[in-house]
C-alpha positions, 0 to 999 in steps of 0.5 A, spaced: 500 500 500 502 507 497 505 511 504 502 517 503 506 524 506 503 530 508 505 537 511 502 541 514 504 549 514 501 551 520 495 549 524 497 543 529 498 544 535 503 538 536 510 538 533 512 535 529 508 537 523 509 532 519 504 527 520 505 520 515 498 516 514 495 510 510 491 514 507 490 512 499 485 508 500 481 513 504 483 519 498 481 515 493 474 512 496 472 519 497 473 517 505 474 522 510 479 522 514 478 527 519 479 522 524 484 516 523 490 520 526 490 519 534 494 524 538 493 530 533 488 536 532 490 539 527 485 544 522 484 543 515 488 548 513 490 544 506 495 540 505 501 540 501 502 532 499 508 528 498 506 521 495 511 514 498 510 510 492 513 502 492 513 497 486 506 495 485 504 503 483 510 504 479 506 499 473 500 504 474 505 510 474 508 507 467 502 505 463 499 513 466 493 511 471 497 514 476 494 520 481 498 525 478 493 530 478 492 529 486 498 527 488 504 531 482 510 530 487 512 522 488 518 519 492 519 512 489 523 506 493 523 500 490 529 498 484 531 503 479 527 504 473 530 508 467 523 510 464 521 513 470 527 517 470 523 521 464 522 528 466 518 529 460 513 524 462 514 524 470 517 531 472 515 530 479 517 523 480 523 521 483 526 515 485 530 513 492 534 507 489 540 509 486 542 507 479 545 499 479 550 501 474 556 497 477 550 492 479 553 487 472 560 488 474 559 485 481 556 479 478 561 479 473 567 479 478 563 474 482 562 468 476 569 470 474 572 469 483 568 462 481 570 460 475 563 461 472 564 461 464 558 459 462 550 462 465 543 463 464 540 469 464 533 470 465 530 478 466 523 481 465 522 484 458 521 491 459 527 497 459 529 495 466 531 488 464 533 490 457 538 495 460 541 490 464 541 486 459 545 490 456 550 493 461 551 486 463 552 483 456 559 488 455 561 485 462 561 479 461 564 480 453 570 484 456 571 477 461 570 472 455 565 469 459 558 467 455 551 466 456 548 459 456 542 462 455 537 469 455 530 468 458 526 475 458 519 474 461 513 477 458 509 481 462 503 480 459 501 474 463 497 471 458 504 471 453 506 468 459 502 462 460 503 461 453 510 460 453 511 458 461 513 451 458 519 454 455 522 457 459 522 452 464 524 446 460 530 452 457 533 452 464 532 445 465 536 442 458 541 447 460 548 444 462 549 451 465 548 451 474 547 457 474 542 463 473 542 470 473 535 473 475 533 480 475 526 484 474 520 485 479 518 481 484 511 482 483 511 480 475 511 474 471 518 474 473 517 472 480 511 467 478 517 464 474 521 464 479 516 461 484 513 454 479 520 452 477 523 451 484 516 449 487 517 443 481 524 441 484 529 446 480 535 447 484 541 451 480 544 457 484 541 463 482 544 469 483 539 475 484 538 481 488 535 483 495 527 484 491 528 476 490 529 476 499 525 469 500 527 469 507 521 474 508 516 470 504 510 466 508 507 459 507 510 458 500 517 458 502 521 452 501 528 452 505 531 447 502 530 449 494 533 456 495 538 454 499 545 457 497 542 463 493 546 469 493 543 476 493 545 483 491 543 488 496 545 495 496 550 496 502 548 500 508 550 502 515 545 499 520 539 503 523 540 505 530 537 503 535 531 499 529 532 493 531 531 494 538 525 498 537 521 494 532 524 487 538 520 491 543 514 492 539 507 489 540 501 492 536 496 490 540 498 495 545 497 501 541 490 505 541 488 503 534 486 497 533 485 497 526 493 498 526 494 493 530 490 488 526 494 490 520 501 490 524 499 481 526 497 480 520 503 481 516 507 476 520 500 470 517 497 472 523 489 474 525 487 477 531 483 471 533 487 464 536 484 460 530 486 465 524 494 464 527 498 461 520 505 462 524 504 465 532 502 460 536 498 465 539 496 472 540 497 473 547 496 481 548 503 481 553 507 478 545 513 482 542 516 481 536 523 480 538 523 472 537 521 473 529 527 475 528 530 467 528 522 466 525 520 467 520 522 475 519 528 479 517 530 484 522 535 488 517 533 493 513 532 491 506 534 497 500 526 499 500 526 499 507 532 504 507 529 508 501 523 509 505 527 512 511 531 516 506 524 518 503 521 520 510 528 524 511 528 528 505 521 530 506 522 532 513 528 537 511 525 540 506 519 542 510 524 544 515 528 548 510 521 551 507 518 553 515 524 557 516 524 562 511 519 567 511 512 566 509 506 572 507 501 570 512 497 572 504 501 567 500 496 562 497 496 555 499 497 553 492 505 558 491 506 555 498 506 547 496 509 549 490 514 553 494 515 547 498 516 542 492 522 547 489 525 546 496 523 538 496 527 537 489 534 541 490 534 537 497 541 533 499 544 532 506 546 527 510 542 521 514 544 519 520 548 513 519 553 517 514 550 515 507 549 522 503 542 523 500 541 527 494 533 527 490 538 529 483 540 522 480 546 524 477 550 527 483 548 519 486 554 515 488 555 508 484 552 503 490 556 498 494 553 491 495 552 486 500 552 479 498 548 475 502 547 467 501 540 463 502 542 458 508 537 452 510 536 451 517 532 445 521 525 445 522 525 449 514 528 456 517 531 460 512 536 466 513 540 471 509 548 470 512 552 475 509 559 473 505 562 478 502 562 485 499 563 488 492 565 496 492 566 499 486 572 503 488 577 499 491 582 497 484 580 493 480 582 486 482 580 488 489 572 490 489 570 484 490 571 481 497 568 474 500 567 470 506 572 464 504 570 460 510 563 460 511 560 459 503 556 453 503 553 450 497 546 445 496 546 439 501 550 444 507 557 442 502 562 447 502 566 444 497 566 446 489 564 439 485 571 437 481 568 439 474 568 446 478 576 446 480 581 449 475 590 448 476 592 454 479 598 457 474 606 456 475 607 461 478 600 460 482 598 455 489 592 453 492 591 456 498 590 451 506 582 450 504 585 449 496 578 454 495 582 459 491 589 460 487 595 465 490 600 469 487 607 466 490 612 470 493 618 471 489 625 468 492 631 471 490 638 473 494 637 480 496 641 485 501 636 484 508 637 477 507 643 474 512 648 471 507 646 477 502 648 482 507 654 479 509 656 479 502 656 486 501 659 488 509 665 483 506 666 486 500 665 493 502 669 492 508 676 490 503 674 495 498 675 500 502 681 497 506 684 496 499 682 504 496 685 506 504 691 502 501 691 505 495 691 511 498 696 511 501 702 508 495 698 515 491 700 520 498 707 517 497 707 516 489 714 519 490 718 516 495 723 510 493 720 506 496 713 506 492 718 508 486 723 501 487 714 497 487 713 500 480 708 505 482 704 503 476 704 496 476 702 497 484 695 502 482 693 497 477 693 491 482 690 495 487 684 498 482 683 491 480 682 488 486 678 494 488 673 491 483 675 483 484 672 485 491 666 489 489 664 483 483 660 480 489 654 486 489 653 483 482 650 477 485 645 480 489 638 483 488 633 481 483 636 478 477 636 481 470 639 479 463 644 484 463 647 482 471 647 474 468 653 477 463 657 480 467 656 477 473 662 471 470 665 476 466 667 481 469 670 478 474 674 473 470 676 479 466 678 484 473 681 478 477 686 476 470 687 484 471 690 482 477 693 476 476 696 478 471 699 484 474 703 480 479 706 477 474 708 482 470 712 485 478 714 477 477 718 478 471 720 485 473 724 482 479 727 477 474 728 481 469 731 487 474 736 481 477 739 479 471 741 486 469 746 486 475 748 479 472 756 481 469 756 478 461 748 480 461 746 485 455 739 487 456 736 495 455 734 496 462 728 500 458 725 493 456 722 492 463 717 496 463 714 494 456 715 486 458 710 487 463 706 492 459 705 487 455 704 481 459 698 484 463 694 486 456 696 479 453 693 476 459 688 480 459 686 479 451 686 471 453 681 472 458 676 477 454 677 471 448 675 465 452 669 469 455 667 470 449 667 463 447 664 461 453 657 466 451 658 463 444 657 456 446 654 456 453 652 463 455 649 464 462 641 465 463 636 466 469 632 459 471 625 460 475 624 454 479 617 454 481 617 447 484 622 446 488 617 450 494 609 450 494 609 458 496 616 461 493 618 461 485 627 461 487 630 466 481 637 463 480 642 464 475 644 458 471 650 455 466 648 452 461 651 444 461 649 441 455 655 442 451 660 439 458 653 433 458 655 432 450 662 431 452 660 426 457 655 423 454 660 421 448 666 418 452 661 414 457 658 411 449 665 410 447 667 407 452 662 402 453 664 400 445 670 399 448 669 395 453 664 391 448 669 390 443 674 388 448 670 382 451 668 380 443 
């Protein structure tokens, strides 16, 4: 039933002025209702009316039945409706809900946590449906997942019934588990939903909060329904509802048509006899046991868009009482007026979510997840298992409760055809329900080997540079000239280098540190080897010359042992070369030696030295053979 809104500028004697009323029924009957509203006198001054709409209205709003010449202004809670948003065709309606633009995304990255590649889809034949259709399509498209199936439901309940028969037996012979419902609950398509689990369908149907069962009476089957995952928008909790509503007991209340109208929503008749769930109707009964019975005590989305809609209202009758009003201004200017106020209208509720009545300035909607479970003596409850945000990274929106997911027959296990290898550079994690990324393992500075590597090295680094320092500030004495000064620096800076050569070893691994890690090191160290092999043969050669009968020019000293560490050193870089032609190093990942780590090392190549030896192990054993014949 519409909720029907009403301010009143002045005239009543009790605050606040605002008064919320059933009063559709009565309007529309030509009733008066002068005097349905208890503890309030107020005098018929003319009301400027605010019209609360749900989803059954919305049909009447579309195919143009609805009051919009008795009530222009309507607030409209329920699902997002793109027709509705025309302000052409309904410039005074406005819709609570924010759009699901990111609704498709959420589903998409749920199937894809799932490794869901093939679903069917059934959606209501209307805009709604068919925008979702669409937004949903482009998902799913750019995630290379595909559609087992489209079913869109006629509205017209005679198309309906014509091809009921179809879409059952669509669903049936599908080799896809799961389903994708979308569109109204109160159409064809919830009638749909209702005839095939009632004949015994189980498939995982992922939906949204307009398809909550758990509210349901008499006809809702548990263990049908049972691991059905809900969209719902997400929302802070209402404080101090629950409480509240636990504590209630409609029979207390002085109107006794409203308290038939509060037992009867929970199949429950003033009279014993009429109890459908209660087991009486005692007059000292709360509702707080409803809550692990046949009620849901959390806020559903058109609940909330009805709380922000009450709000709304409120703050713009409270804006227009403060302005200034001519006690002349006709009442028609004053709605109007209010009306104005009513559309620019944005705050904050009191659980900290912003409210605006302009549709483009609303934020995209996170979601809540939720999971249908079957509990014993067929209750069934809504338990929340994750979250879908659509402003974390991409990657990260999507959020699960791991441990707490159960599938039909109370299984938290997937189905073997349902499992997939995770990647080599991938690992299943404890309960083997999702893959993880491995850690990658390499040698690096804060490791212990790696950081006694570099002190060693940059200790005798520096202990050599001190020493190299010391030959240059005496480069002139005897003693430094007697060395061969030149031949001393070129040890020194080599083995500068040699003792630096490790660094190259630590850090992550790349091509260009995989070739010089060897050949550098060769390279310095012949430097150095050769070096004191040239001061070797300078000694010698030295000696000789004082030997009597020796002829030999002193200047060919230096030369010799110029030539000897450039020839040296020719050698080395001729056989690096060789070596990076033949055999040249690589970078091995070993992701198998440890399940959570991929091992990055540097490698030689062996199959040139397995040749040689593979030929001498063959030769031999001909040998040997030949021997024996």
């Amino acid at each position: 039933m519409p909720l029907l809104l009403q301010i009143f500028p002045s005239g009543c004697k009790t605050v606040p002025q605002l008064r919320i009323c059933n009063q559709y029924y009565y309007t529309i009957h030509g009733q008066d209702t002068g005097g349905m509203y208890p503890n309030y006198h107020c005098k018929n001054l003319g009301a400027c009316t605010v019209m609360l709409t749900g989803p059954s209205w919305i049909v009447y709003s579309m195919d143009g039945k609805g009051m919009h010449g008795l009530f222009p202004y309507q607030l409209t809670y329920g699902p997002f409706h793109p027709t509705l948003s025309d302000r052409e065709q309904f410039p005074f309606l406005y819709q609570m809900a924010p759009e699901d633009t990111s609704l498709p995304l959420a589903m998409v990255s749920l199937i894809l946590h799932f490794n869901w590649n093939w679903v069917g889809l059934t959606i209501s034949d209307n805009d709604q449906g068919i925008q979702f259709l669409s937004y949903l399509r482009t998902e799913m498209e750019k995630n290379t997942l595909c559609f087992a199936f489209v079913n869109m439901i006629p509205l017209n309940i005679y198309l309906y019934m014509s091809r009921a028969e179809v879409y059952y037996n669509q669903i049936l012979t599908s080799s896809s588990n799961v389903v994708i419902i979308y569109g109204e609950t109160d159409s064809t398509l919830s009638v749909s939903f209702r005839i095939w689990t009632s004949r015994g369908m189980q498939r995982i149907w992922v939906t949204t909060s307009q398809f909550d069962v758990t509210t349901s009476k008499s006809d809702f089957l548990p263990e049908l329904f049972h691991g059905t995952l809900a969209f719902a928008h997400h929302h802070a909790e209402i404080s101090g509802f629950k409480n509240f509503f636990q504590s209630k007991n409609p029979l207390k209340y002085s109107d006794e048509y409203l308290a038939r109208l509060e037992w009867m929503n929970f199949n429950c008749g003033v009279s014993a006899p009429m109890c459908n769930t209660l087991r009486n109707c005692s007059s000292n009964s709360s509702l707080e046991w409803l809550i692990a019975q046949t009620f849901d005590m959390a806020f559903s989305d058109g609940s909330y868009d009805i709380y922000n809609a009450v709000y709304t209202t409120a703050h713009a009758a409270h804006e227009r009482l403060l302005q200034p009003m001519d006690n002349q201004e006709v009442h028609l200017g004053n709605c109007l007026k209010l009306y104005s106020i009513l559309r620019k209208t944005h705050f904050t509720n009191p659980v900290g979510d912003r409210v605006t009545m302009n549709q483009k300035e609303k934020l995209q909607p996170e979601y809540d997840i939720f999971q249908i479970w079957n509990f014993p003596n067929g209750l069934g409850l809504k338990v929340k298992i994750g979250m879908f945000s659509p402003y974390f990274p991409h990657g990260q929106q999507l959020h699960l409760y791991e441990d707490i997911l159960e599938w039909a027959a109370g299984s938290r296990q997937v189905d073997v055809d349902q499992c997939v290898r995770c990647l080599e550079d991938q690992y299943a994690n404890a309960e083997q329900i999702h893959c993880t990324d491995k850690s990658v393992s390499f040698l690096t500075y804060e490791d212990p080997l790696g950081m006694a590597l570099t002190l060693m090295a940059l200790g005798f680094s520096a202990f050599t540079s001190v020493v190299l320092g010391v030959f240059i500030k005496h480069h002139d004495t005897p003693l430094v000239k007697a060395n061969n000064r030149n031949l001393s620096y070129t040890l020194l800076v080599s083995l500068i280098f040699c003792f630096l050569c490790p660094l190259l070893f630590i850090g992550h691994p790349n091509a260009p540190k995989c070739i010089l890690q060897q050949i550098t090191f060769g390279v310095v160290f012949s430097v150095a080897v050769s070096t004191v092999l040239a001061k070797t043969v300078t000694v010698v050669l030295a000696f000789k010359l004082t030997i009597p009968g020796k002829r030999m020019r002193y200047n060919l000293i230096p030369r010799a042992s110029n030539f000897i560490i450039v020839i040296c050193t020719l050698i080395q870089i001729i056989l690096c070369a060789i070596w990076l032609g033949v055999s040249p190093p690589f970078i091995e990942i070993d992701a198998k030696s440890e399940q959570s780590h991929i091992i990055i090392i540097y490698e030689n190549r062996k199959e040139f030295l397995l040749w040689v030896k593979a030929y001498s192990e063959e030769r031999g054993k001909r040998e040997v053979h030949d021997t024996g014949l």
